[in-house]
N, C-alpha and C positions, 0 to 999 in steps of 0.2 A: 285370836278369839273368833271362835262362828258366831256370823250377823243372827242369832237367834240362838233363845235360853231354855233348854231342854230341863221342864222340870217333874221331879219321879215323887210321887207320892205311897207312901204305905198306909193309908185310913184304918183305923180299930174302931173300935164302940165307943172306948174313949180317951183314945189317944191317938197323935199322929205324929209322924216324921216322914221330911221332905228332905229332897239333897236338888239344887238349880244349879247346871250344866252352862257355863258358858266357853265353849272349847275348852281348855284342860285346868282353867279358876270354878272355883265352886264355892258354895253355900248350904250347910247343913242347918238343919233346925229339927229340934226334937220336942214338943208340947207333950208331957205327959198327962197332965189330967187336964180336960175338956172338960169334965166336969159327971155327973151321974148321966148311965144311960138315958136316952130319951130327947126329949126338949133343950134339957140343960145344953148337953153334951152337943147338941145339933147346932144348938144358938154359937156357941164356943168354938166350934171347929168350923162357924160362917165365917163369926170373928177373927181367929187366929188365922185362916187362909188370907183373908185381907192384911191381916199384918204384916205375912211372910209376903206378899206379894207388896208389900211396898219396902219392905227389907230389900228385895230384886231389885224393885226398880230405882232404890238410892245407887243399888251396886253399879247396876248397869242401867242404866237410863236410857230411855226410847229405845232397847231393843227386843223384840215382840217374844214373848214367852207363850209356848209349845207346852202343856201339861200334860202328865200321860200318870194314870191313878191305877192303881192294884184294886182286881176285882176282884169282887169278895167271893169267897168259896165257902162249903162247908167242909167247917172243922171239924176239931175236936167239940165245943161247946154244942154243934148240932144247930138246926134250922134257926132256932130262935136266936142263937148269938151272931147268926148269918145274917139277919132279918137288922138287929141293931146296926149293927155294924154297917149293912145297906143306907141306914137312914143318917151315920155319921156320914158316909162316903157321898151322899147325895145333897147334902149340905154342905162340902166341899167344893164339889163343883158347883152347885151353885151362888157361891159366891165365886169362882173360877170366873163362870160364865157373864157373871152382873161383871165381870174388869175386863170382858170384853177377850179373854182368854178360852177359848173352846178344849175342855178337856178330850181326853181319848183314852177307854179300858183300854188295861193290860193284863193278860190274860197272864194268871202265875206261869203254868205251864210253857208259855210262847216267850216270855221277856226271859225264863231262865233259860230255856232252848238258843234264844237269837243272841245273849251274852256268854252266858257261861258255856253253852255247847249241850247241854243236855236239861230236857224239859222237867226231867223228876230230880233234880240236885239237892242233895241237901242244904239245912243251911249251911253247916260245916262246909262242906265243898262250896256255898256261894260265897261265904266270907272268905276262904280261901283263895278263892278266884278274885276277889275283890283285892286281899291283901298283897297277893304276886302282882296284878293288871295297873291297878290304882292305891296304892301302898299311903300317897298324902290322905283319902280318902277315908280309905279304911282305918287309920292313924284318927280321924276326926269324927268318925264312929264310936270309939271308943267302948268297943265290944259290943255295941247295940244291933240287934238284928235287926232290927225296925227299919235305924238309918242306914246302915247295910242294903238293904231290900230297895230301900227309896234308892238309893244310890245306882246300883242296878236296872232299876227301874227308871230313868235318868238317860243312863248308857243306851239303855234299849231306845230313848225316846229318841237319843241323838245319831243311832243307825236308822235310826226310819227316815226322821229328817233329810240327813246326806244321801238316802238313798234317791 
């Protein structure tokens, strides 16, 4: 196990999933409803990061966890689902940051370039890469892009770290 918890987050509007890297054990977690855009969903996914992060720390105790969060882009829903979605993701880290954890963007484009090998990959191709690379993983995904992505996003956290 690396002396340090590589953790990959995929933030929504309002949902989230996370997968915490500690050399080749892990921990998946999927929150689907935060709750309504906005307030609600902001307050929920402060809460639900503090819970996952003490789910970590039962697992692995005293060892410092590394966050690294998917930046939001514009989608399909266009600026304004970009805009919510900013405001789940920044209520994420900042409960990150209140447990003394300093998150790090992960750029879509960069984390699927630095893992799978190519920046514009489908998902198709990243679960696939996921399922050949990390197979107990992708198995505990259980078809989820979401925790897929997190997972990925994880791997990516934990080349950067060894680097």
């Amino acid at each position: 196990m690396d002396e340090f918890i590589a953790l990959g987050i995929d933030p929504a509007s309002s949902k989230m999933s996370a997968v915490a890297l500690a050399g080749d054990d892990f921990l998946v977690r999927h929150y689907k409803r935060l709750g309504k855009s906005g307030g609600e969903a902001c307050s929920s996914a402060w809460h639900t990061t503090n819970t996952m992060l003490a789910a970590i720390h039962t697992m692995w105790p005293g060892i410092p966890i590394f966050a690294f969060i998917e930046s939001p882009v514009v989608g399909k829903g266009g600026v304004r689902s970009t805009m919510v979605q900013c405001f789940t993701s920044g209520a994420i880290q900042a409960a990150l940051h209140d447990a003394g954890c300093q998150p790090q963007g992960a750029n879509v484009s960069t984390w699927k370039k630095q893992v799978v090998g190519r920046g514009n990959a489908t998902k198709d191709e990243v679960a696939k890469w996921l399922r050949l690379r990390r197979p107990a993983i992708h198995r505990a995904a259980e078809g989820n892009q979401d925790i897929v992505d997190a997972a990925c996003i994880a791997l990516y956290g934990q080349q950067l770290l060894r680097e």
